[in-house]
Structure formats: structure tokens, C-alpha cells
N, C-alpha and C positions, 0 to 999 in steps of 0.2 A: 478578597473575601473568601472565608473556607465555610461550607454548609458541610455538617453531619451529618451521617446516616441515621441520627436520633430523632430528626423529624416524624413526627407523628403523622400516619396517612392524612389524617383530617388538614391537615398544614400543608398536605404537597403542593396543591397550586399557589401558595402562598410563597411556597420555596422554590419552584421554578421560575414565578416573577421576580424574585429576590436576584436568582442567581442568574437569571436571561439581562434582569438590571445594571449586572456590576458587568457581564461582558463588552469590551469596549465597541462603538460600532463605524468608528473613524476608519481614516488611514494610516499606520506609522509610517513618517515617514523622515527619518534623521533623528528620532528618540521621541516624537511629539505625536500624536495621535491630532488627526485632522479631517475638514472635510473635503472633497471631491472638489475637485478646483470650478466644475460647472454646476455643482450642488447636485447631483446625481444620486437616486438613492436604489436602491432594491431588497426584498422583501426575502426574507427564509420562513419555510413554510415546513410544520410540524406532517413530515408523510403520512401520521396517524389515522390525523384527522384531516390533512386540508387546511387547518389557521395557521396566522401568518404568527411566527414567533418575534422575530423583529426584522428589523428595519436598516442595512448596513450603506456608509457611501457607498458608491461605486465609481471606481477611478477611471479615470480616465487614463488616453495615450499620453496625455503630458503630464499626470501625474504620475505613470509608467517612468516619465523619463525624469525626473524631480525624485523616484527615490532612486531611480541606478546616480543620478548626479552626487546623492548621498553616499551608497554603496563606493563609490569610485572614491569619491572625498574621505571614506576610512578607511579605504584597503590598506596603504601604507604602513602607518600607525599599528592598524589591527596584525598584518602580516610580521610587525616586528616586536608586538606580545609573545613577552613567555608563555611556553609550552605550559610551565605550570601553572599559571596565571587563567590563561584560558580552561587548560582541565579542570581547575577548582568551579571556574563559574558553570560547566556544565555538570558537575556535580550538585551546585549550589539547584541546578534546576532542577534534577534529580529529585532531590529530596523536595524541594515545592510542589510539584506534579504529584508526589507520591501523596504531601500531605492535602493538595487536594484532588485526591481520586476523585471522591464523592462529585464533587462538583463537574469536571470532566467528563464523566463517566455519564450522568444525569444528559450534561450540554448534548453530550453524543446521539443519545437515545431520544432527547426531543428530536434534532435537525434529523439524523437518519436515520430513526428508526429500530434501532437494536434494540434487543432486550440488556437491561441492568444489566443483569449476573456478566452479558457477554461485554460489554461496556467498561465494564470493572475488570477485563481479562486486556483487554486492549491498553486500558490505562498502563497497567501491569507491564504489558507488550510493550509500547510505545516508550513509556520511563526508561526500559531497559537498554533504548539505544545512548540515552544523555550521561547514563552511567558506563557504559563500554565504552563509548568515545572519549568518556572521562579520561579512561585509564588507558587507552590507545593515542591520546595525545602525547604524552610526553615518552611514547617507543613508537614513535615514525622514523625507524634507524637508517640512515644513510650507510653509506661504508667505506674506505680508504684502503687503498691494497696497491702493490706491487706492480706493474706491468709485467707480463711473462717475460721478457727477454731482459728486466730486470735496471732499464735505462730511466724511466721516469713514475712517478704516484699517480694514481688514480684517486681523485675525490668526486664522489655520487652524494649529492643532496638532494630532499627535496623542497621545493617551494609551492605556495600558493599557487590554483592558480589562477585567481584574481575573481571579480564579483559574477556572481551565477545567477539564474533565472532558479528557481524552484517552483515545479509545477504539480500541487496534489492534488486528486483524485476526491469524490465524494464520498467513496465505502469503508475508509480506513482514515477520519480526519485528525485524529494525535496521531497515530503512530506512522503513517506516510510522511505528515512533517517533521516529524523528530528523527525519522531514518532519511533525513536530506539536509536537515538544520546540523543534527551534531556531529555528523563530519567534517560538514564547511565549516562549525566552528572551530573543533580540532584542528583541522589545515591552516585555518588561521583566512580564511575565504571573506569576503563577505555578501549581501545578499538580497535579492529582492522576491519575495514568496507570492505566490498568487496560488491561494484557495480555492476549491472550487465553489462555485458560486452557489449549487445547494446545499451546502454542509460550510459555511466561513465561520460559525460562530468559535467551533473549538480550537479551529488557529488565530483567531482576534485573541482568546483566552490565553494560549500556548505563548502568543507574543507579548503579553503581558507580563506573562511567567518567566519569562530570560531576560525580559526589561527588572522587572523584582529581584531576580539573579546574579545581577550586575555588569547583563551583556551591555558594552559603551552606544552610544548611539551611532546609528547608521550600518553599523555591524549588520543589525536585523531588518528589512524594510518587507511591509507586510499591504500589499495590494487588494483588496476583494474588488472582485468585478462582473457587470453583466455580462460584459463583454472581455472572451479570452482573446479573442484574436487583438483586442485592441490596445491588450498588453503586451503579448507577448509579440505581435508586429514590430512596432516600433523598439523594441529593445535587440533582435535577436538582428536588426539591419544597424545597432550601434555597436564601433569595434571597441568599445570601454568593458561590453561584456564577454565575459571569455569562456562560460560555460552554462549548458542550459542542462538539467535532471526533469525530466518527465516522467510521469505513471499515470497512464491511461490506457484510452484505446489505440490499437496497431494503427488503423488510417490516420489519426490526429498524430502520432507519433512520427506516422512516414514526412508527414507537411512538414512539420516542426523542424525534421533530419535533414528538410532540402532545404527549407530556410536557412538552418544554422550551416548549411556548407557553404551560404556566402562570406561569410567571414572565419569558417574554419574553427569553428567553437569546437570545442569538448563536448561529448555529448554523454549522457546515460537516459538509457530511453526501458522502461520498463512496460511493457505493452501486454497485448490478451494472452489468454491461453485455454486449453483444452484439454484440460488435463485427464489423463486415462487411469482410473481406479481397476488396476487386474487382479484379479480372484482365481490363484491355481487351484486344480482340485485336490491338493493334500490341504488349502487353506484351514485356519484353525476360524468357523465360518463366525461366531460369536464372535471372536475378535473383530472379522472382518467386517461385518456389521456394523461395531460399534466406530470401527475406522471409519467407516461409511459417514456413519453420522457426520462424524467431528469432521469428514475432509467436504463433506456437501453441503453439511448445514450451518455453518461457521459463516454469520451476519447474511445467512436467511439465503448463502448460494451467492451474493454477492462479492464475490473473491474472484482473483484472477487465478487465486492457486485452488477454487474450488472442485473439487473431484467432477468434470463434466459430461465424462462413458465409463459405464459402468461395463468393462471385459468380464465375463464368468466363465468358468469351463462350462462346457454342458452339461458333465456328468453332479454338478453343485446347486445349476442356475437356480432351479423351481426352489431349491431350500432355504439359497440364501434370498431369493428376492421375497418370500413369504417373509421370514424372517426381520428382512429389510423396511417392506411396506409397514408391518406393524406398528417397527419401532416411528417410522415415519407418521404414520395415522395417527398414535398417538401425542402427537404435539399437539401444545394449544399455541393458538394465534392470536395477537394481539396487543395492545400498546405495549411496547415496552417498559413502562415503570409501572405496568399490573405484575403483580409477585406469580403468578402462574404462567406467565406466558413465557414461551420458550421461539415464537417464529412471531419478529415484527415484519413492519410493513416495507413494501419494497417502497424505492427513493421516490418514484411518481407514478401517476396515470401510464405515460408512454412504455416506462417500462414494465410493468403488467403486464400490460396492453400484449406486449412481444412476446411476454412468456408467455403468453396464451396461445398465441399464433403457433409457435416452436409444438405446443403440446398437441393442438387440432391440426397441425398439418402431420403429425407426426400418428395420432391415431386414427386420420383420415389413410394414414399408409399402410396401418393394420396393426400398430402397436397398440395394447391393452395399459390403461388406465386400471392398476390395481389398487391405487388409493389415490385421491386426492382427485385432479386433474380441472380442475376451475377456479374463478376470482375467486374471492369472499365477499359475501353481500354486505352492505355496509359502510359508513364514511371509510375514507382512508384506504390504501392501495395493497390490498391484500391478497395471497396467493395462495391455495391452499397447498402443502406437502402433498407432493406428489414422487409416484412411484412407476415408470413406464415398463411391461415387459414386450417381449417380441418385436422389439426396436428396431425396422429395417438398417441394413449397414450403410444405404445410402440417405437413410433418413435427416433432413436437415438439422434435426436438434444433434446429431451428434458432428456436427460439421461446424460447428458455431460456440460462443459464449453462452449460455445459456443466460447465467447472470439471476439467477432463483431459485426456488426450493423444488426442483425439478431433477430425479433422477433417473435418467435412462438407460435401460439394461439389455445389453445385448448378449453373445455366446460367441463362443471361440472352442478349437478341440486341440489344438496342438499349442505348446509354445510358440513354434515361428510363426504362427496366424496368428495370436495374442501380440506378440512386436512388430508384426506387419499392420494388425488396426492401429496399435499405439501411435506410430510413427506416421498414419497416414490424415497430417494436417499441417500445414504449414507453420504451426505454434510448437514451443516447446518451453514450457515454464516447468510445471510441476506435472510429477507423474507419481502414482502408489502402487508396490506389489504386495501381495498379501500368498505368501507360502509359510511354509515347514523348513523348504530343504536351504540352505544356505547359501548355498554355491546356487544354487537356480536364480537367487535373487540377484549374486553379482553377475550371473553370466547375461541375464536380461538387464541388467542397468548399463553394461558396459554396449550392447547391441538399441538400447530407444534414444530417441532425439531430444534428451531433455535437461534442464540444467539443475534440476531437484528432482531426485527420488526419494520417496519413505519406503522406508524397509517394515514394511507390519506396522505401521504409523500412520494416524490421518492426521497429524500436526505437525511441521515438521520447522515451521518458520523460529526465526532465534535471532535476537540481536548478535548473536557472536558466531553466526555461522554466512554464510555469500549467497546472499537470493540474487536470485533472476536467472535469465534464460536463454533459449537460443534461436535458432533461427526469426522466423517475426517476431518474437517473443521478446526480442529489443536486446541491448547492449551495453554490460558494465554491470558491474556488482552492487550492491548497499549491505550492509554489515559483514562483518570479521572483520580479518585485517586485511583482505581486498576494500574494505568500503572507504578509507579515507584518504585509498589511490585513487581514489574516483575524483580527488579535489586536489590535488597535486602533480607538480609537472617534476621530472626529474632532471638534475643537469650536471652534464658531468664536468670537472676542473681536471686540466692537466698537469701536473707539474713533476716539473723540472727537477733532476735529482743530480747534484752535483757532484753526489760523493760514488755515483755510478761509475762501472769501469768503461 
């Protein structure tokens, strides 16, 4: 079912039943949508308000093991589909997803809370991994060549390698699954997904979507559950599966990494981060600003690559954080499908709850609250934009995820004191510099600890560029043409050349 953006306001809650309606709320599991083998169900809840949008099984461990038995039973088959074959189908989904934005976009913004406009950026985002992988399936080039001393060939392939755990996160729910699904389809993988459990509706939807697309069955097997541990337990101590993709937080990430080195999986672990937004003082500060925005407030702060210390020189701070707050102040807050609202709600109560803590312990320290700095009154888990200056350097918010519309500014006088705060946290995902001079920028990227910089950019993520990070910040790439190494093993053939001297 595809809903238009032609709907009339008076129609919306008409059209949210409609299209909460047609979302499936089973399990897939081998092409069949099903229920919980102990009838288990659990509730997604609109963050807005607090109601419960619907109602999905919840799988259990032996439905955990009922879809890898599926996953397993197609690897073969799936691993010996043409390269073309496979790209057209994630093509084919491509264009489904595109053609329903609307609907995606909507699903989004009920379960977590985004605004539209940003919802419809995501769909956008997301699409664009099923169309790169598209076209990166059939150039996963192996290569044949000479030995040096010119006695025997080398042949390098790669293969499958074999059915994976996929584990997404709740602040990104199309485009985290589609930057984990359309590689393993490319490689030819197959798969058992687990959503996270307050955001499942738009990967029920997404699995839908590659079932319509002509993915075969069992290829795609789609888990929602109360309980994570109770899937991902029992699969990651079975040696059928041979690799597990997480994106979340560092501690669940670390468990995950000790688990899987009982049987030596593959891993890609995408974890926190802390990312340092630096402001030299030749910066062009309007730009820097509006970088500010797009790298802080992009789903309300909820990002691992969200900008989380704000470095200024000192000779800039006062202007650009005036500047800053403004633009921050003026946001409105609010459901996301109200056309003026620009900041939804954070995912629940508990995390509020923590942004608030991060901000009172943080101007109990001495930092000034120049805009914002409290809940919103009101159903539904809202935070106001806030803008912190005089940020102690030991201050816990800058030591941490913040994870909301919370930005905290501190000072810096030299460059090496600017790459000595950068560098000092154990994450390293995403980092922004904002200068003039050029060379300043590469000499401070090539000196921080991190596995993305923006160069005068607060956006910097792309389906056809290598996210992720480094130190805690987890391990292995998702898109370019690092992303569908992440699903293949390499192996080399020796042979034999007879016509050698």
C-alpha cells in the first residue's frame, strides 16, 4: 500500500491507521510472516504522545533459531545467484522504497519521533544504500596475476560469508537496515534482522519491501523482539552463523564481541561516539553555525555522528555561541507530522530523563544555560534546544553521548589544545573542523583520533563513502566499496603453471 502526500490534514489520523494497518506485525521467517511460537506480543509506542501505535509478536529464542535454520537452508542457492540477478532485485527495491517515501517517512516519525521533512531525508539516505549496492554487486573484482618469481597464478576470489545476525538501533530505522541488508544481499549472504524493539514498525515495512522486490525466501529473516538478548544468545553460540553487524551502544557492543569470539564470527560493531565540532578562529562563523545546526540537530541530537563538544577558540566563542543559541532558540518543538515543527520528541521518558541530568550536573559545575536547558511540559518526551556556554573541561556532558538537542561549548587558544581536547575520549567516530586555511585542516585531521572528519561540513554521511570509527567507536566499514568487504571472505587458488621455466 502507497499513501500520498496529498492527504488532506483533516485525513491524517485516518491515514496513519491506514498505513500503521498495512504494516506487517508477524515474524518473517522463510518468506511467511508468522506469529511468536509462545504467542508473545509487545507494544510500540508513538514518543509524542505516549500511545501505543501497535502491537508486534515478539520472538522468541526458538524462533531466533527457526529463522537462522531458514537463513542456513538458503545460503547455498542464494550464494550461487547471479551477481546480476541479485543487483536488479536490490534495485527493484530501490525504486519501491522511493516510491513509498511518503509512507516510510510518516512510519518513522510516528515510532521515533522525527520531524517529516527530516524523515523524508532519511528515506532519501537510506534508499541510497539499495541503489550503491545495486551497482557494487556485480564489481566485487577478484584478480588473477603472476607469482613474482613467475612459477605458478594466483587466483583471489571472494565468497559469501555465510548467514549474519543484523542488529539496528532505534534512531536511524530505514537507513541502519538498508546499510546492513544491501551489502549481505550483494555478497550474496543471507540473514536474520533484529530491530530494535522501540522503532520495528519500519523494518516490518522494509521487509515487506524486498519480499515485493523479489528477494527469495529465507534470504531475508526478520525477528522483532522484547527481548535482544534472547535472540541474539542463542544464535551467536550457533556455528551456522558466521557473522554478526551491530550499531549501537560501546558496552552492548563490547558483550556482543566477547560472545562472538566464541565461535570466531566476523564482526562489524558500530558503536558511540563523541564527536568534536572545532571552530578555529579564521572560521567563516555563519557557516560554522549553520554546520553546527545540521551536525547537532539532525533527529533531535540522536545520532552517534552527532556533533557532542563544541571546541571554539576564544578569540570567536562569545560570537559564535550568541549566534549559535539563537539559531537554536528558535526552533519549535513538537510532533513531528505538525508542519512547523523542527525538534521531535526524544525516544522515551528514561532518555530525557538523562539529558537533563548531563545539563544540571553540568550547570551545577558552572556552565550557563543560554537557551533552552529543561523538559517541555507536556505529554510526550520533549527536550528543549539547548545551548551550554562556560562548559567545565571536566564536565561530564562532555565526556559522554549526550544523545539530544544539547550543545555544549567550551574554549581552546592554541591548535595543539584544540587536538588534545579532540582526542581526549576513548570514541572516535565522527569529528568537524570548521577553518579558512586548508592545510590547517589537513594537518589537524591527519593529528585526531577519528575515522570521519568534515571539512566545513556538518553532514558528511553518504552511501558511497566508509562510515565508522575507531577506537571504541567499533570496527569495520558500511558503505563505499569497503562496505561489501564486510560480507565476504577472501580466498586465494594456487595454481600450477606448467608452461613455467
Amino acid at each position: 500500500m502507497t499513501v500520498t502526500s496529498t492527504v488532506s490534514p483533516a485525513l491524517a489520523p485516518e491515514r496513519e491507521a491506514s498505513l500503521l494497518a498495512s504494516v506487517p506485525t508477524g515474524l518473517l521467517i522463510n518468506g511467511e510472516w508468522r506469529e511468536a511460537s509462545d504467542g508473545g506480543t509487545f507494544d510500540v509506542h508513538d514518543p509524542a504522545t505516549g500511545q501505543v501505535l501497535a502491537t508486534l509478536a515478539s520472538a522468541t529464542s526458538q524462533d531466533a533459531v527457526a529463522a537462522l535454520d531458514a537463513a542456513d537452508g538458503a545460503q547455498a542457492s542464494w550464494a550461487r545467484t547471479a551477481p546480476r540477478v541479485r543487483s536488479e532485485i536490490l534495485r527493484r527495491a530501490f525504486d519501491l522504497v522511493t516510491e513509498r517515501a511518503e509512507d516510510f517517512a510518516l512510519l518513522m516519525t510516528l515510532e521515533m519521533g522525527k520531524p517529516l521533512a527530516e524523515a523524508r531525508g532519511e528515506v532519501t539516505y537510506g534508499a541510497e544504500f539499495l541503489r550503491w549496492f545495486a551497482e557494487e554487486t556485480v564489481r566485487d573484482y577478484g584478480r588473477y596475476l603472476t607469482t613474482p618469481e613467475g612459477r605458478n597464478k594466483i587466483l583471489v576470489q571472494h565468497k559469501p560469508v555465510g548467514p549474519c545476525l543484523l542488529i539496528t538501533p532505534w534512531n536511524f530505522p530505514l537507513a541502519m537496515a538498508t546499510r546492513k541488508v544491501a551489502p549481505a544481499v550483494a555478497a550474496g549472504c543471507t540473514m536474520v534482522l533484529k530491530p530494535a524493539k522501540l522503532t520495528p514498525l519500519t523494518g516490518q515495512y522494509f521487509a515487506q519491501t524486498m519480499l515485493d522486490a523479489g528477494l527469495p525466501p529465507g534470504v531475508l529473516n526478520v525477528v522483532a523482539s522484547s527481548s535482544a538478548s534472547g535472540i541474539s544468545g542463542p544464535l551467536l553460540k550457533d556455528s551456522r552463523l558466521r557473522k554478526i553487524s551491530f550499531t549501537g551502544s560501546t558496552p552492548v557492543g563490547k558483550r556482543l564481541m566477547a560472545d562472538a569470539a566464541q565461535n570466531v564470527l566476523r564482526t562489524s560493531m558500530e558503536l558511540g561516539g563523541n564527536a568534536p565540532f572545532i571552530v578555529f578562529e579564521d572560521a567563516d562563523l555563519d557557516a560554522a553555525v549553520e554546520g553546527a545546526m545540521a551536525a547537532k540537530m539532525r533527529n533531535m541530537g540522536e545520532a552517534c555522528t552527532a556533533a557532542n563538544r563544541f571546541l571554539v577558540h576564544e578569540t570567536v566563542a562569545q560570537e559564535f555561541t550568541r549566534k549559535f543559541a539563537a539559531a537554536m532558540g528558535a526552533l519549535t518543538t513538537g510532533r513531528g507530522t505538525e508542519p512547523a515543527t523542527k525538534v521531535g520528541p526524544l525516544i522515551d521518558a528514561a532518555a530525557r530523563d538523562d539529558v537533563h541530568a548531563l545539563v544540571s550536573a553540568a550547570v551545577e559545575a558552572g556552565a550557563i544555560a543560554v537557551t533552552g536547558g529543561a523538559p517541555v511540559d507536556g505529554p510526550g518526551y520533549f527536550y528543549q534546544p539547548t545551548v551550554l556556554a562556560n562548559v567545565p573541561n571536566n564536565a561530564a556532558i562532555l565526556g559522554q553521548e549526550i544523545f539530544g538537542p544539547v550543545a555544549p561549548v567550551t574554549t581552546f587558544s592554541t591548535e595543539e589544545e584544540a587536538v588534545r581536547l579532540a582526542n581526549s575520549t576513548e570514541y572516535g567516530l565522527a569529528s568537524y573542523l570548521y577553518s579558512r586555511d586548508f592545510n590547517r585542516l589537513l594537518r589537524v585531521a591527519e593529528q585526531i583520533e577519528f575515522g570521519m572528519v568534515g571539512f566545513n561540513a556538518g553532514v558528511i554521511s553518504n552511501a558511497a563513502a566508509p562510515f565508522g570509527g575507531v577506537k571504541q567507536s567499533g570496527l569495520g566499514r558500511e558503505g563505499g566499496t569497503e562496505g561489501i568487504a564486510e560480507y565476504t571472505t577472501t580466498q586465494y587458488i594456487g595454481i600450477n603453471d606448467p608452461y613455467a621455466g
